[in-house]
N, C-alpha and C positions, 0 to 999 in steps of 0.2 A: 456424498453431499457436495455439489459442485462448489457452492459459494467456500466452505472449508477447505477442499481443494486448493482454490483460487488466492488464500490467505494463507495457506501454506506455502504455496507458490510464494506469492508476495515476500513471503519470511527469507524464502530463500534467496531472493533477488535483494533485499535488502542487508541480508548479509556479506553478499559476492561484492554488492557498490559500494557498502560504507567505504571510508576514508578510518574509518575508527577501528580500535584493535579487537580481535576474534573473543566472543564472550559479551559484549557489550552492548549496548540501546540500539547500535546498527543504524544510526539514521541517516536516512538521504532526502533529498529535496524534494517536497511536497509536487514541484512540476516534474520530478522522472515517475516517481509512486504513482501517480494519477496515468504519467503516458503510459506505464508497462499495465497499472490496472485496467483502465481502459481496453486496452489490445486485448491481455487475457481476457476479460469478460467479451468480448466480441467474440473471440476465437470459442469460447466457450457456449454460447448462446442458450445456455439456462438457465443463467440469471438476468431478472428482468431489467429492465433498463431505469426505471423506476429506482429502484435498490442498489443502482449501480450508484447514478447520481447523490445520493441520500447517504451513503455510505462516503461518496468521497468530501461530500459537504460537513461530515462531522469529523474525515479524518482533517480536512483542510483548516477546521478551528481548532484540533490540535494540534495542526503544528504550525499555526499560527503563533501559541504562545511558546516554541520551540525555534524561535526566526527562521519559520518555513521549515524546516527539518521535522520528518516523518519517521518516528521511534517504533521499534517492531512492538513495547508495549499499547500505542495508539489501537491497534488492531487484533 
């Protein structure tokens, strides 16, 4: 499943960025999650674009009430 994939990926890239200790919510800023999203789903081209957007729009309200930081549970 690509998009699975694609969220795993993500996990892992939110791991390697945090600032925060090994184990933990992993969060990084909602504008690198969206840049490195974006890429992957390009680079991937199975997932619609459609879904791409909509997905980041609902990650972008939660970590809006996280001041912009993107927790590995949002996803």
């Amino acid at each position: 499943n690509p998009l699975q994939s694609l969220l795993s990926s993500m996990k892992h890239a939110c791991e390697i960025l945090t600032s925060e200790p090994e184990g933990g919510a992993a969060p990084i800023p909602f504008e690198t999650f969206s840049f490195l999203y974006l890429y992957l789903a390009s680079i991937d081209g199975e997932i619609p674009e459609d879904e791409t957007e909509a997905f980041l729009h609902k990650i972008k309200e939660e970590a809006d009430e996280q001041s912009g930081m993107v927790l590995i549970r949002h996803f």
